[in-house]
C-alpha positions in Angstrom: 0.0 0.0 0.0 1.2 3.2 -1.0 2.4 5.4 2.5 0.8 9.1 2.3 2.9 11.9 2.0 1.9 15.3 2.6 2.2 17.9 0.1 4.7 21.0 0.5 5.0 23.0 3.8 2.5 20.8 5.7 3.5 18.0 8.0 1.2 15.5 9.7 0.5 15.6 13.4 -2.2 14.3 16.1 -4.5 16.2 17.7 -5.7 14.4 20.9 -8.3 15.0 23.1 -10.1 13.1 26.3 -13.6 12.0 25.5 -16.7 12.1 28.2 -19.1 9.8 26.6 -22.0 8.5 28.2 -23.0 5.2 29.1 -24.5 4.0 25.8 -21.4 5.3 23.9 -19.1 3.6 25.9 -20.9 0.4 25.2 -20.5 1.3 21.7 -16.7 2.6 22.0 -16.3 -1.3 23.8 -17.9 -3.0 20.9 -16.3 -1.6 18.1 -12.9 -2.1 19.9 -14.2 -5.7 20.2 -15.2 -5.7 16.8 -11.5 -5.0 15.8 -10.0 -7.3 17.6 -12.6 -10.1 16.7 -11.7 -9.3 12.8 -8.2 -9.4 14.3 -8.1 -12.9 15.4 -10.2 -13.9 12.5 -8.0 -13.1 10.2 -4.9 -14.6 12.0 -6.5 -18.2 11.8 -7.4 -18.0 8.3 -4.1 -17.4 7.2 -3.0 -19.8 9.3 -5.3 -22.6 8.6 -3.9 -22.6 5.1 -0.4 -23.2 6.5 -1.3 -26.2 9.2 -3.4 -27.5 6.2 -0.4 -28.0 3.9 2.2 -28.9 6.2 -0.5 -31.4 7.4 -0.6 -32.9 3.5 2.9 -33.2 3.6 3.1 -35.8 6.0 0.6 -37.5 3.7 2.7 -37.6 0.6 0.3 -35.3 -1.3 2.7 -33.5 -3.9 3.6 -30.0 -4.9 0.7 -29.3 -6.8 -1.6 -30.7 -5.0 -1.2 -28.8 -2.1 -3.4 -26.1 -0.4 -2.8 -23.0 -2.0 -1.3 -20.1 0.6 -3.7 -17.5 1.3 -2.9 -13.8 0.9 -2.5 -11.5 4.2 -2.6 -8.5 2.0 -6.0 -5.9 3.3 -8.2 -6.1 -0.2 -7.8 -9.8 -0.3 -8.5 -9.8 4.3 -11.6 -8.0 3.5 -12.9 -9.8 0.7 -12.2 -12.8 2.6 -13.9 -11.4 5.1 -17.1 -9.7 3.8 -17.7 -13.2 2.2 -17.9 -14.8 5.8 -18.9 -12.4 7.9 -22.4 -13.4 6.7 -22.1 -17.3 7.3 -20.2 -17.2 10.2 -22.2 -17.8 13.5 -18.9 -15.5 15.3 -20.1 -12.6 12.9 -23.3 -13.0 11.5 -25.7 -12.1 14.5 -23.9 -8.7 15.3 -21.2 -7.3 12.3 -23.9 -4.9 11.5 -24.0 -2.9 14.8 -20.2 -1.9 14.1 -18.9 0.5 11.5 -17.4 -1.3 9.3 -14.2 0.5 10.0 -14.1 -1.5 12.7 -13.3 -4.4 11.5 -11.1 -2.6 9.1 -8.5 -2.1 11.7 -8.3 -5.5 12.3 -7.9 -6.6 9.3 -5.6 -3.7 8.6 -3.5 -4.4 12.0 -3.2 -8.1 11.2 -2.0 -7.5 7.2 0.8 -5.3 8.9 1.5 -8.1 11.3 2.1 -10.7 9.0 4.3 -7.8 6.8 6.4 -7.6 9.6 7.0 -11.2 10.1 7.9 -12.3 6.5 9.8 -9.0 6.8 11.8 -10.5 9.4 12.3 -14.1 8.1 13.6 -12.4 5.0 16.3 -10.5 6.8 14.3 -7.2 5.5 13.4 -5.9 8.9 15.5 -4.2 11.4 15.4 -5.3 14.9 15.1 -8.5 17.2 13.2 -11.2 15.1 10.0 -11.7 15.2 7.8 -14.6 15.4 4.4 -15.1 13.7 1.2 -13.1 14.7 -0.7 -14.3 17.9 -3.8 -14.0 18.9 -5.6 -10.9 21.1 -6.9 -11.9 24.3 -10.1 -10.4 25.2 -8.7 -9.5 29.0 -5.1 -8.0 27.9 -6.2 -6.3 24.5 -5.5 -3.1 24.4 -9.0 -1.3 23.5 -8.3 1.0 19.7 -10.4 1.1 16.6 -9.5 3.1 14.1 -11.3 5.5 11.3 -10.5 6.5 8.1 -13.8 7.5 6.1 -17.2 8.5 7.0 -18.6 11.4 9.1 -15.2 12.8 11.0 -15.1 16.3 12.0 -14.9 18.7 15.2 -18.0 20.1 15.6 -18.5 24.1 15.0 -19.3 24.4 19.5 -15.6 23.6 20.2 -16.5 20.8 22.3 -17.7 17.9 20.3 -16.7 15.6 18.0 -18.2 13.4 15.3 -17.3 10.0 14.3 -19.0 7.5 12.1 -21.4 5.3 13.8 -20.9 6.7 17.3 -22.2 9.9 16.5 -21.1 13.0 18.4 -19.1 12.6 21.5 -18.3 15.6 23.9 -14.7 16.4 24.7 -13.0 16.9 28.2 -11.4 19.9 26.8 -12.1 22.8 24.4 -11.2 21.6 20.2 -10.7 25.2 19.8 -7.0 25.4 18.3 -7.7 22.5 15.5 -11.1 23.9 14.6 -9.8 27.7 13.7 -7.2 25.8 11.6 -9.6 23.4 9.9 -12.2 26.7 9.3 -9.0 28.5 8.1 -8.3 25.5 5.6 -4.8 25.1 7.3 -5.8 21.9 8.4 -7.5 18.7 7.1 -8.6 15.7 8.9 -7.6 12.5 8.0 -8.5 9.5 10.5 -9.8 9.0 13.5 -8.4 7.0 16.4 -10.2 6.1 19.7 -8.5 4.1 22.4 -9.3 3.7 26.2 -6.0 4.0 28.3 -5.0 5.3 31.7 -8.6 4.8 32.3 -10.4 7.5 30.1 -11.2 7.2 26.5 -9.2 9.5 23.9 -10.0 10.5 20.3 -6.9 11.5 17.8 -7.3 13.3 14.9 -4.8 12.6 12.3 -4.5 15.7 10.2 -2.4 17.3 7.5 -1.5 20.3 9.0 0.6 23.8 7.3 3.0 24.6 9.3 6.2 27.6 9.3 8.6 26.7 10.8 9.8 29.1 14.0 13.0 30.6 14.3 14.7 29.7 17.9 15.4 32.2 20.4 19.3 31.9 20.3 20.5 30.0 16.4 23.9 30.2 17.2 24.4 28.4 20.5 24.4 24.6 21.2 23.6 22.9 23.9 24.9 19.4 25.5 22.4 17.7 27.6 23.3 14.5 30.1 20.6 12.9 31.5 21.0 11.3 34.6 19.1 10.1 37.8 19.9 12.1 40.9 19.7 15.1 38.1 17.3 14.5 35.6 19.3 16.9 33.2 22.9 18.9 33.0 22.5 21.3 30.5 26.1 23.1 28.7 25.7 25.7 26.7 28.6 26.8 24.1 28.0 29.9 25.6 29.6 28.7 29.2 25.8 28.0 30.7 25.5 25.1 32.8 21.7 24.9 33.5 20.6 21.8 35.8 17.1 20.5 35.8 15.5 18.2 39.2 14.3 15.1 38.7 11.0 15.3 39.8 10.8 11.7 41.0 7.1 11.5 40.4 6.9 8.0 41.1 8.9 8.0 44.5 6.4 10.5 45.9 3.3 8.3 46.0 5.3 4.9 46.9 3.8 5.1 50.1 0.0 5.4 48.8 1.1 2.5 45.4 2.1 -0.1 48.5 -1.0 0.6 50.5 -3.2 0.4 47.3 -1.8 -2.4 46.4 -2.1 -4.3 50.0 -5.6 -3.6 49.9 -6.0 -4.7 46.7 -4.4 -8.2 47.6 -6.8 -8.4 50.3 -9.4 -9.1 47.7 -10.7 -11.9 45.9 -9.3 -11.2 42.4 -9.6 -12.8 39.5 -8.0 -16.6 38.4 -7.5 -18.0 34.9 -7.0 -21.5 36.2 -10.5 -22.0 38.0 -12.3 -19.1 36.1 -13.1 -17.6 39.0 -14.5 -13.9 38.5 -12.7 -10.8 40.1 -15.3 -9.4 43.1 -17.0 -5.8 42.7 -14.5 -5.0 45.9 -11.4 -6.3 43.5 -12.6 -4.2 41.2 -12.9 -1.0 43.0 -9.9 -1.4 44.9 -7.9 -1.8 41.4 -9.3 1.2 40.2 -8.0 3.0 42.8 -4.9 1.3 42.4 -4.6 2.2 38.7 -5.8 6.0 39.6 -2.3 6.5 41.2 -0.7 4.8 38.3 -2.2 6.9 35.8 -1.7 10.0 37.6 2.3 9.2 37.7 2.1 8.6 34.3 0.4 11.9 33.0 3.0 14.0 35.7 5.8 12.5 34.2 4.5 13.1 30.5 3.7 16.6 31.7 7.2 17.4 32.9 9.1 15.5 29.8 6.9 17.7 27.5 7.5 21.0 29.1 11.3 20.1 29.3 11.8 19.2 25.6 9.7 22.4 24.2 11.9 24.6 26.2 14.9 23.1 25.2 13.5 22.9 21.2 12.8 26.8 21.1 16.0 28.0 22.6 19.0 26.3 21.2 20.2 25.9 17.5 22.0 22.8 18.1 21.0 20.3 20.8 23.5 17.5 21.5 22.6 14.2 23.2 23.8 10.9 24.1 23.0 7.7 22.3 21.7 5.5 25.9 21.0 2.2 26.3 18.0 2.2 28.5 16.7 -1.4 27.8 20.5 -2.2 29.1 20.5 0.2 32.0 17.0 -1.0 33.2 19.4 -4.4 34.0 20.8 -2.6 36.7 18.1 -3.6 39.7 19.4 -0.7 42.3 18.3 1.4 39.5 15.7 0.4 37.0 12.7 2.1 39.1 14.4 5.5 38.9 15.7 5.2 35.3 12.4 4.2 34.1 10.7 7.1 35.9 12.9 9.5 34.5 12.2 8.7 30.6 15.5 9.3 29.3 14.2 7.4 25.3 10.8 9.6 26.1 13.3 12.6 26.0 15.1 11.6 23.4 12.3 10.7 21.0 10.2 14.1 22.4 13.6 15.8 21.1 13.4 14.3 17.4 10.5 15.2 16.1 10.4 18.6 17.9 13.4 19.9 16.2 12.4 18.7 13.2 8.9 19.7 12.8 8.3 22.6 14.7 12.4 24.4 14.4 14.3 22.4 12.3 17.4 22.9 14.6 19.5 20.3 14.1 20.0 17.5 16.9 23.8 15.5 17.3 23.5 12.0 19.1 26.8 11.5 20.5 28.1 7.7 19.7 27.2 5.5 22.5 30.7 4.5 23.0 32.1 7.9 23.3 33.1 8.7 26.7 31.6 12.0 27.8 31.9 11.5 31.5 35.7 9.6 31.4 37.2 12.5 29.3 38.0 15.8 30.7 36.4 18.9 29.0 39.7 21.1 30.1 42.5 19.4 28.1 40.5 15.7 26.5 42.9 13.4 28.5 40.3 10.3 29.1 40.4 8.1 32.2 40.1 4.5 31.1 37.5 3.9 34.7 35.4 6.1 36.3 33.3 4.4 38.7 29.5 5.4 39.0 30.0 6.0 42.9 32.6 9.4 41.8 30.8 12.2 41.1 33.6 14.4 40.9 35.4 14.2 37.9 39.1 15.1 39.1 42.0 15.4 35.7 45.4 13.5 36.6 46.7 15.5 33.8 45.3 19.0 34.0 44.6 18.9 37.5 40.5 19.8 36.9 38.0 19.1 39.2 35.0 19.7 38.3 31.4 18.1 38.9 30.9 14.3 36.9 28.1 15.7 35.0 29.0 18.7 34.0 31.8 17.6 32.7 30.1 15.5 30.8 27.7 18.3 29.4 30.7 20.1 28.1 32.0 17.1 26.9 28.5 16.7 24.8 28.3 20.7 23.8 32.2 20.6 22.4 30.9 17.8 20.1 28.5 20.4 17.7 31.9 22.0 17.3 32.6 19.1 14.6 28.9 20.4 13.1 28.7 23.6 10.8 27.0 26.0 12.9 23.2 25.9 12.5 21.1 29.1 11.9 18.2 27.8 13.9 15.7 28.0 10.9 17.3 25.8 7.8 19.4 23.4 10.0 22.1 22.7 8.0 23.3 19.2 8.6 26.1 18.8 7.2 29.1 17.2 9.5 33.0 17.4 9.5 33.9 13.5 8.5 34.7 11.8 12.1 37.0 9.1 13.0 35.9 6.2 15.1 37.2 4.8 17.9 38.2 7.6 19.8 39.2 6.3 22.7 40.6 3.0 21.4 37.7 0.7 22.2 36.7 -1.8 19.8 33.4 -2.0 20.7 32.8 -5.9 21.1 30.5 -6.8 24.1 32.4 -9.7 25.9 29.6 -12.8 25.6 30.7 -14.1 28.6 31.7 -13.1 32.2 35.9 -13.4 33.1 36.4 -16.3 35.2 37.1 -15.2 38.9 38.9 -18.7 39.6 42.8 -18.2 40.4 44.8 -18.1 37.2 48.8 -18.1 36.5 49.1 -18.3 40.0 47.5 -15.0 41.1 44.9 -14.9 43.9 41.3 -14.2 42.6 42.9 -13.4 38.9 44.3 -10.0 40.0 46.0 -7.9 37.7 49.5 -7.7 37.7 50.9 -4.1 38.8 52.6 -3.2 35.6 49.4 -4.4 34.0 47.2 -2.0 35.8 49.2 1.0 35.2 48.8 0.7 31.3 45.2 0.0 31.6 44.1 2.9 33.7 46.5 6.1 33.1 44.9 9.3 31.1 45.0 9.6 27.2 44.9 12.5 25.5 41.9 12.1 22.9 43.9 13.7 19.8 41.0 12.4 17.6 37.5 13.9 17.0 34.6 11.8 18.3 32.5 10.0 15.7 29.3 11.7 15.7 25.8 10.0 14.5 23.7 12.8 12.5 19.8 12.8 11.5 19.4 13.6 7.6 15.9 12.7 7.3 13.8 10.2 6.6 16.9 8.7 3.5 19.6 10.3 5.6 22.7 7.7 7.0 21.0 6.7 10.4 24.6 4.8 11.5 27.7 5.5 12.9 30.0 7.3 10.2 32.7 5.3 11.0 
């Protein structure tokens, strides 16, 4: 399917908004997300019949041609499939009419992509961890989403209401004030409709094609290097000799106290179990919605704070500078997964991406994960070989610098947009001076397994040898420029220029 691309000087962007629907449309919310997941599943195990069926004739000698055909997964031949059986089959044919048919449409649509994705991966097509072949939607873990993309959609002339194909008009928790004077102005256009129920309320987003200028930044010419950490949520650098710091707000840690005692009572409580189908009580039930109140609340602080934090940072600087983290390697670390995760350093970092692109076009430099930012000193670049987490003052064997751990590193990160050509704030050049990798002499192999901590070569515990420790751990000056990773776009190199 071809992917939609919006014409000249507009860019696409969601418009969401909290919906207070009444009790009838949240039955009708429920059974068209049900609807979508039903077509879901439907679809799954008629694709996969056809699969079972022939490696089933197999084993029975039947030849080549005389094997079940395969059955397509692309969406026209899901929804002819589909409209043919929806009539016969006694999971369909009682209630498919009291759902849009967009509906079942995102089912179809979702499962199409699914099984995309998968022959993707077996092909070697597909970035990421491979993936394994679709699976069924449970009814009890589903997340609830259905999906629009013709019919009645608009934002009603009141500022306050919205209309969606079947469901009719649905009042908003909010004023639609800003995307109706765009869509009277003809600035904006609606394309599709999604409603989904999380954090315990239902939301509507508007996909539209929306004309947008971009907006110059309050100070082009300076960069920025932000290091994100956990007792400091960010260390800001300027090139101007700024170091900004922002709290970690620690949203999480502040209603620990009220998440254990929720949860206590909540254990007190007969709750629901899979193995002898026994039903949650209506005192499970409250106590869990209490339970996932705090959860909620936590979650909309912390998007709250992330958001105000990257617009700031977005409108001020021309160049921002970040670090390339590991967080699904960090969250390993059990003393501090809680904390890392409540911070939302990728949240940040993704917040940062389309901001500066979109809305600025400044241009945004992810520092290579392996270059040291906190090891090497931002006075003269000699890099220690350790620095243990526990130090938080960074102190320069060669230069004699001492200077706080992070801030070091934020100078470290804002010295890096030196090997950039200086954005303006409103073109973003990105253009980058060719870098040289390994700066620090790392080759950048993970060791697959552990070092042995049995005695070896007659040394106690494996210890290293004196003479050994003092060529592993003295200062180097960094003589080389650090290899920088650069965003071009959508076709731009998204690797390490090595």
């Amino acid at each position: 399917m071809k992917k939609f691309r919006p014409q000249s000087g507009f860019v696409v962007q969601a418009y969401r908004f909290a919906l207070d629907p009444n009790a009838a449309q949240k039955r009708a919310l429920h059974s068209h997300c049900g609807a979508a997941r039903a077509a879901y599943n439907w679809a799954v195990a008629w694709i996969e019949a056809s699969w079972w069926q022939r490696k089933a004739e197999e084993t029975y000698g039947v030849s080549e041609a005389g094997l079940t055909q395969w059955r397509p997964w692309s969406l026209p031949s899901l929804r002819k499939a589909f409209n043919a059986a929806k009539h016969t089959d006694p999971r369909f044919a009682i209630w498919w009419a009291e759902n849009s048919k967009e509906a079942y449409n995102t089912g179809l649509a979702n499962a199409a992509a699914a099984f995309d994705n998968y022959a993707r991966s077996r092909q070697g097509r597909r970035r990421g961890r491979a993936i394994g072949l679709p699976r069924f939607k449970s009814k009890r873990k589903a997340r609830l989403s259905c999906r629009f993309t013709t019919g009645t959609i608009r934002v009603d002339a009141d500022g306050r209401h919205v209309t969606l194909p079947r469901l009719g008009t649905l009042r908003t928790h909010e004023p639609t004030v800003k995307l109706l004077a765009r869509v009277q102005a003809g600035t904006a256009r609606i394309l599709s409709a999604t409603v989904r129920h999380e954090r315990g309320r239902w939301f509507v987003s508007l996909q539209t094609e929306v004309k947008r200028d971009l907006v110059r930044v309050a100070r082009p010419g300076v960069a920025v290097g932000i290091d994100l950490g956990v007792k400091t949520l960010a260390v800001m650098a300027d090139s101007a000799g700024a170091i900004h710091e922002v709290a970690n707000p620690r949203h999480l840690d502040t209603v620990l106290k009220q998440l254990r005692h929720a949860s206590r009572t909540v254990s007190r409580r007969q709750g629901p179990d899979r193995r002898t189908g026994q039903k949650p009580s209506k005192r499970w039930e409250k106590a869990n919605a209490q339970r996932n109140k705090v959860h909620h609340r936590v979650a909309n602080l912390r998007a709250d704070a992330l958001h105000k934090l990257t617009t700031s940072i977005a409108a001020e600087y021309g160049t921002i500078v970040v670090e390339d983290l590991n967080v699904a390697g960090m969250l390993h670390n059990r003393r501090l997964a809680r904390r890392i995760a409540d911070a939302g350093f990728g949240e940040i970092r993704r917040q940062l991406d389309y901001k500066t692109r979109q809305r600025h076009a400044t241009r945004l430099v992810v520092a290579n994960r392996w270059y040291p930012s906190s090891k090497t000193c931002s006075g003269c670049g000699a890099a220690k070989a350790k620095l243990p987490l526990h130090l938080r003052t960074y102190e320069c064997d060669a230069c004699g610098l001492v200077i706080d751990r992070d801030e070091n590193a934020a100078l470290n990160l804002a010295a890096l947009a030196a090997a950039a050509v200086t954005g303006t704030g409103v073109a973003g050049d990105q253009d980058t001076a060719p870098a040289a990798s390994k700066p620090r002499g790392a080759d950048r192999k993970t060791r697959a397994t552990a070092r042995s901590r049995k005695a070896t070569g007659g040394r106690a515990g494996g210890a290293t040898l004196p003479h050994q420790r003092q060529t592993e751990t003295r200062d180097r000056t960094q003589a080389e420029a650090p290899t920088l990773w650069r965003r071009d776009g959508p076709s731009g190199p998204k690797y390490p220029e090595c």
